[in-house]
N, CA and C atoms as a LAMMPS dump frame, in Angstrom:
ITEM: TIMESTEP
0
ITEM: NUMBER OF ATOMS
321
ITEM: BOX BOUNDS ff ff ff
-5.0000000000000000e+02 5.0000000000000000e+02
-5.0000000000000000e+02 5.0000000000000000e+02
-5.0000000000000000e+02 5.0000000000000000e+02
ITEM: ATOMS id mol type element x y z
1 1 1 N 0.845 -1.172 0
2 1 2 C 0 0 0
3 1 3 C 0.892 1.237 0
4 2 1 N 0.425 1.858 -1.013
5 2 2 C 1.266 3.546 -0.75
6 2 3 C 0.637 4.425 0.187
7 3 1 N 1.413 4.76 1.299
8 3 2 C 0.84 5.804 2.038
9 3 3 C 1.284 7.295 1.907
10 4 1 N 0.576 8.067 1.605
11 4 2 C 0.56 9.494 1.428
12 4 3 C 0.478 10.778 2.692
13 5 1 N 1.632 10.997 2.98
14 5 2 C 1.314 11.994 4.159
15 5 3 C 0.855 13.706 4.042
16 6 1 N 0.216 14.397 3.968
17 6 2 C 0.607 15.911 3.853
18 6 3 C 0.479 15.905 5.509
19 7 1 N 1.726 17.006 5.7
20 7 2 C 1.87 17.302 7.004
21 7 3 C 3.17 16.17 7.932
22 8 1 N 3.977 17.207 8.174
23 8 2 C 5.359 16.154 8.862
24 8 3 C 5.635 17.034 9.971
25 9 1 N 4.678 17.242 10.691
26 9 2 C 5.239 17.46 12.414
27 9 3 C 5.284 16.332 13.319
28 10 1 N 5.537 16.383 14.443
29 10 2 C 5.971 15.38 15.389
30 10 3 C 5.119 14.491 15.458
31 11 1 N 3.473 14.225 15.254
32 11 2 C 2.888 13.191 15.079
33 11 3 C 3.393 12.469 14.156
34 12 1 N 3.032 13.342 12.948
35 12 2 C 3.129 12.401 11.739
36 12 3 C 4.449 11.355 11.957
37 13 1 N 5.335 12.245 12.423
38 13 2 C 6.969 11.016 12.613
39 13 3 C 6.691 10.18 13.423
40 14 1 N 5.666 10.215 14.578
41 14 2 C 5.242 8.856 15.516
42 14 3 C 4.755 8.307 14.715
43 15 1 N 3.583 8.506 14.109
44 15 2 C 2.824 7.927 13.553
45 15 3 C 3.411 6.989 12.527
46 16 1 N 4.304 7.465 11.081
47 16 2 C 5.097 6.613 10.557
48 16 3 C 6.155 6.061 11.227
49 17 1 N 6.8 6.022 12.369
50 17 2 C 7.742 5.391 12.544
51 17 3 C 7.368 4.079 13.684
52 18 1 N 6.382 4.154 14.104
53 18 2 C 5.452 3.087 14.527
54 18 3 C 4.404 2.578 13.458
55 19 1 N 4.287 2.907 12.287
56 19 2 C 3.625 2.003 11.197
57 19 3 C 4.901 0.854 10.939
58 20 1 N 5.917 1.676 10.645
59 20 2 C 6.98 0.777 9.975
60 20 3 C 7.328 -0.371 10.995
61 21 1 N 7.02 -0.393 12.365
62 21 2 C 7.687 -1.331 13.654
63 21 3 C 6.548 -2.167 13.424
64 22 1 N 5.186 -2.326 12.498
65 22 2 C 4.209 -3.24 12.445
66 22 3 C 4.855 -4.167 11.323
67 23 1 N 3.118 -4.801 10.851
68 23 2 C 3.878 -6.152 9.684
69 23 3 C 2.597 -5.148 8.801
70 24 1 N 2.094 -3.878 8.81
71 24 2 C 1.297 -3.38 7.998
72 24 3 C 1.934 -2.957 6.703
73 25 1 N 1.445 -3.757 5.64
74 25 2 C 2.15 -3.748 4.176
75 25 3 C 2.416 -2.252 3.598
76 26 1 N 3.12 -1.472 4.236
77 26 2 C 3.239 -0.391 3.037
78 26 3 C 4.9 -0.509 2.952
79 27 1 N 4.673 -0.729 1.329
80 27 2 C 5.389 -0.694 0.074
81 27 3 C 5.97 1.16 0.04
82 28 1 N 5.474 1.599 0.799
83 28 2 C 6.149 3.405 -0.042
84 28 3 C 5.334 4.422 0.703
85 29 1 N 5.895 4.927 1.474
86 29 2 C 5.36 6.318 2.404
87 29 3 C 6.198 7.4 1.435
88 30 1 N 4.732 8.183 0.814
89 30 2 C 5.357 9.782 0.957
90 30 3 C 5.043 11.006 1.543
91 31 1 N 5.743 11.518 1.725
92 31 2 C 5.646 12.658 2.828
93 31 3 C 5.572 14.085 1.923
94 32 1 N 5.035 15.283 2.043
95 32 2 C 5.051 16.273 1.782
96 32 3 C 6.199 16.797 2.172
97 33 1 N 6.936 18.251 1.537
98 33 2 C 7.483 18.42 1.717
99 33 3 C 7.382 20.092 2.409
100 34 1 N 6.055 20.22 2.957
101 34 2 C 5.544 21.826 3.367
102 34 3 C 6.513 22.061 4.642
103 35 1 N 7.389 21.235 5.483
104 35 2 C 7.842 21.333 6.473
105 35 3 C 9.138 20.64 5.793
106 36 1 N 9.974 21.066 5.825
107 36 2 C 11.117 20.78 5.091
108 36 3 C 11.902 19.749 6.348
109 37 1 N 12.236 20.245 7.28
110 37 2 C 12.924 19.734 8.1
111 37 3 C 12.088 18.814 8.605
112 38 1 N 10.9 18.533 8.682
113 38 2 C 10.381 17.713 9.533
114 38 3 C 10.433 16.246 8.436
115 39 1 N 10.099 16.549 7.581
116 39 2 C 9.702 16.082 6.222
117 39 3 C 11.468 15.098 5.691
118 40 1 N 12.721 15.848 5.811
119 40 2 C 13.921 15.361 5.46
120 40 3 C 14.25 14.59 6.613
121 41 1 N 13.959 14.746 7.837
122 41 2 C 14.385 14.446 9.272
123 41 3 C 13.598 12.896 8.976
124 42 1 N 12.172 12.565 8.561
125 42 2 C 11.668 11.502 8.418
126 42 3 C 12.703 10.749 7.088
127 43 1 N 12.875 11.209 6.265
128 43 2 C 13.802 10.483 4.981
129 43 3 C 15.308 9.958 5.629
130 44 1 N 15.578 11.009 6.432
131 44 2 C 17.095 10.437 7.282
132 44 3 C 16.683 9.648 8.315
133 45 1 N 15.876 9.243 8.741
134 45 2 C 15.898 8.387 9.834
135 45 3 C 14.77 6.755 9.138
136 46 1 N 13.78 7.081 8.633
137 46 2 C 13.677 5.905 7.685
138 46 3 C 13.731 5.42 6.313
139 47 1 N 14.442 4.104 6.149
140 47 2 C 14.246 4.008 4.712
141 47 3 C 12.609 3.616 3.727
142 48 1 N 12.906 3.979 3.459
143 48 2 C 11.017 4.098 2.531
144 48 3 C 10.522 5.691 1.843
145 49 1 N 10.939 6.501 2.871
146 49 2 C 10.432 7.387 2.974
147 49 3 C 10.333 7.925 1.466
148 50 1 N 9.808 8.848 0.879
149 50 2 C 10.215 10.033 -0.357
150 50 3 C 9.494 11.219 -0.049
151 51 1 N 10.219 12.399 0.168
152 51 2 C 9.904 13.285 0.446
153 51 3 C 9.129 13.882 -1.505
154 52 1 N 8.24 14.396 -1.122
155 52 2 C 7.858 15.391 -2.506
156 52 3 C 7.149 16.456 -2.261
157 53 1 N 7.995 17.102 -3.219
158 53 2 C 7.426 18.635 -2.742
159 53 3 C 6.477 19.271 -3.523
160 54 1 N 5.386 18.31 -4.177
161 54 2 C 4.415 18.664 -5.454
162 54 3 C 3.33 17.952 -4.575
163 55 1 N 2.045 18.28 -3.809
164 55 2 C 1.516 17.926 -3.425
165 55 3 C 0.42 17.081 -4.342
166 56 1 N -0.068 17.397 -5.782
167 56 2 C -0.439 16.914 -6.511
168 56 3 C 0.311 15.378 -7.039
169 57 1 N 1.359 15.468 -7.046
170 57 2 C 1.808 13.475 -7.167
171 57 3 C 1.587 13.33 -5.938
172 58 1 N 1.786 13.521 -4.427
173 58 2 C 1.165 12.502 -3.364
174 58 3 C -0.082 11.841 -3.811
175 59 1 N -0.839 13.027 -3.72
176 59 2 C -2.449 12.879 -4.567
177 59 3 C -2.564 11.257 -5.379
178 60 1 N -1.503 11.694 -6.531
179 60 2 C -1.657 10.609 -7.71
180 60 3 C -1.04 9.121 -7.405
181 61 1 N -0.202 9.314 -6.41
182 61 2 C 0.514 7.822 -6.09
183 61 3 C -0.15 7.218 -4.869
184 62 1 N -0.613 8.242 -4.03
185 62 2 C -1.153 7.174 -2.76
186 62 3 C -2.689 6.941 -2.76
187 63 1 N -2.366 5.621 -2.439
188 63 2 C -4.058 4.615 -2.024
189 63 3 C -4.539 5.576 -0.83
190 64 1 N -3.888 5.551 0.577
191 64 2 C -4.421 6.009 1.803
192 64 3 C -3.446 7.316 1.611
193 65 1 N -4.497 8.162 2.129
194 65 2 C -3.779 9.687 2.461
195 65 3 C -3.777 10.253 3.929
196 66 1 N -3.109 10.307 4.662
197 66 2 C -3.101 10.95 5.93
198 66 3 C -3.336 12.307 5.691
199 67 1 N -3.779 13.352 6.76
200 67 2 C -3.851 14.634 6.697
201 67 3 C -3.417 15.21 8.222
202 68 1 N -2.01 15.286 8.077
203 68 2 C -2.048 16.059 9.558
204 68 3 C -1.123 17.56 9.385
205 69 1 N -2.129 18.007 9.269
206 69 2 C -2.239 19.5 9.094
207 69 3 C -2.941 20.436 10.459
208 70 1 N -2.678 21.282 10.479
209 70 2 C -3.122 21.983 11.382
210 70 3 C -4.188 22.733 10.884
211 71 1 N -5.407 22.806 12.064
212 71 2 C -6.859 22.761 11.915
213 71 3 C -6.847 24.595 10.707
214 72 1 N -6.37 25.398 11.308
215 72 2 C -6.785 26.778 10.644
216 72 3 C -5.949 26.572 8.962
217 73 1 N -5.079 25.683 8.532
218 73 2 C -4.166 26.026 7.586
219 73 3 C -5.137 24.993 6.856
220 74 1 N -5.998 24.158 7.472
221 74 2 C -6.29 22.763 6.264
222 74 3 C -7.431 23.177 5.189
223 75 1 N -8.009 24.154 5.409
224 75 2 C -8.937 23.951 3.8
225 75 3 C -8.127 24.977 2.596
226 76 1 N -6.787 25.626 2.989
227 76 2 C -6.48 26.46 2.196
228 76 3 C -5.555 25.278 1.592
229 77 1 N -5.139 24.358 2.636
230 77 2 C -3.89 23.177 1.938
231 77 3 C -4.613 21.816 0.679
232 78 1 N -6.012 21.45 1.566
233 78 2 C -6.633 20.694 0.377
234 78 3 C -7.315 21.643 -0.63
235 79 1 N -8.02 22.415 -0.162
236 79 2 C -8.896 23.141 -1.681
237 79 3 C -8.442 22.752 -3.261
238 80 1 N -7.489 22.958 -3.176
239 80 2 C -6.679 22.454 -4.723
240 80 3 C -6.48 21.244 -5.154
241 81 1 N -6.271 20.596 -4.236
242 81 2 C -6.064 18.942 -4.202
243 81 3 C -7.237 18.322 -5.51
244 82 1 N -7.249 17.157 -5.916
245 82 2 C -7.915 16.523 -6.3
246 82 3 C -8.354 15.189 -5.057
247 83 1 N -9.088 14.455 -4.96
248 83 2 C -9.116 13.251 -4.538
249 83 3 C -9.953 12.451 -4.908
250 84 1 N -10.662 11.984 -6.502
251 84 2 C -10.542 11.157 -6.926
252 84 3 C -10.116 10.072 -6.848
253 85 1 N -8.956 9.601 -6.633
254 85 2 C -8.213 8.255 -6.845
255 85 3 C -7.716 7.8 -5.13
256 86 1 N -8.33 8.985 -4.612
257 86 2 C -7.237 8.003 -3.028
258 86 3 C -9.06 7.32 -2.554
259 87 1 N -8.283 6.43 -2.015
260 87 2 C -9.189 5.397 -1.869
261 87 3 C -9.855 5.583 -0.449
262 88 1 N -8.505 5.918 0.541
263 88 2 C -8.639 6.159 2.04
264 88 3 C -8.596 7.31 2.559
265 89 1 N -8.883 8.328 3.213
266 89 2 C -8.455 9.232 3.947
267 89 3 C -8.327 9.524 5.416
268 90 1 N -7.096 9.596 6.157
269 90 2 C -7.613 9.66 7.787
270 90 3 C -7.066 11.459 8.34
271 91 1 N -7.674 11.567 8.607
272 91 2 C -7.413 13.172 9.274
273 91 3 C -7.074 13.267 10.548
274 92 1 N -5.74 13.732 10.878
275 92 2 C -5.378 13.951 12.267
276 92 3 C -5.927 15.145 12.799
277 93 1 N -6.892 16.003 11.892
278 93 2 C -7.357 16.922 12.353
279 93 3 C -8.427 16.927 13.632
280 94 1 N -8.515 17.071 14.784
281 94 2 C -9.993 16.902 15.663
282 94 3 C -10.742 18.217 15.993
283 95 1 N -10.479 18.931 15.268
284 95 2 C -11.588 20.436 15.197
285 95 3 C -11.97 20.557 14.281
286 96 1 N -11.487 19.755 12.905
287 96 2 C -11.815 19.834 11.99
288 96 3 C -13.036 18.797 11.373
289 97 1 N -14.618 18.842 11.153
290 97 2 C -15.625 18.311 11.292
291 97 3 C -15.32 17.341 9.991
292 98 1 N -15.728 16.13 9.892
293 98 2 C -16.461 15.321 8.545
294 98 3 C -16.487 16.359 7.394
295 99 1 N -17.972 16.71 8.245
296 99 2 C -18.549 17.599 7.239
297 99 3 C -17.232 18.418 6.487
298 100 1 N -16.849 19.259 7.079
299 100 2 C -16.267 20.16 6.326
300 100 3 C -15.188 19.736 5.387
301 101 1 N -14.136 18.378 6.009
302 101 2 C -13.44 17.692 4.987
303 101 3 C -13.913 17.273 3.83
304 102 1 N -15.54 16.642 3.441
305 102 2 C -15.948 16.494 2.494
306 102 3 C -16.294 17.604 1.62
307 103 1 N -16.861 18.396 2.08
308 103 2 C -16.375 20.115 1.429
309 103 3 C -15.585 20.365 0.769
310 104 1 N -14.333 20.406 1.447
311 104 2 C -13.218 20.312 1.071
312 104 3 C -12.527 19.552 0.02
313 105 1 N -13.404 17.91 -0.132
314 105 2 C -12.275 17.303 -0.983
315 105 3 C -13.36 17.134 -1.898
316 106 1 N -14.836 17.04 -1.806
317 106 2 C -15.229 16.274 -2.944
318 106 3 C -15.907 17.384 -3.881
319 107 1 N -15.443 17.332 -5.112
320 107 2 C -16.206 18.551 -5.786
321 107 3 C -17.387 17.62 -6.779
């Protein structure tokens, strides 16, 4: 499974670096690259990683998409997005409603 991250603050690095300590099949984590350091800091410490800094190929390569973005920055970060093709989405957002993510992604 390709997993797709936007957003590389200190969760997201728990979060992938305790996926990878499972037997959960992902083949290819990519990470955004909106946080540079957080984002390279995950590529230097695991192998898998690919940082990209075109948020539109995350889009196009990953099955499941994570979203951990911070609640006031996230409808200006998806609005543009497509999501068509991702199959999964989980949002680390918790102020941020259902509702409004579907807003957000489905046109």
């Amino acid at each position: 499974m390709k997993l797709g991250v936007i957003g590389t603050g200190v969760i997201t690095g728990a979060i992938v670096r305790g996926l990878l300590m499972t037997d959960f099949p992902v083949e290819n984590i990519i990470v955004s690259a909106r946080s540079r350091e957080g984002s390279f800091r995950l590529r230097e410490m695991l192998a898998g990683i690919r940082v990209c800094g075109v948020m539109r190929e995350i889009m196009e390569r990953a099955e499941m998409l994570s979203l951990a973005i911070r609640p006031p920055q996230t409808r200006d970060v998806l609005q543009p997005l497509t999501f068509r093709l991702i199959r999964q989405v989980v949002s680390l957002g918790a102020t941020v409603s259902i509702d409004r993510l579907k807003g957000w992604t489905h046109r």
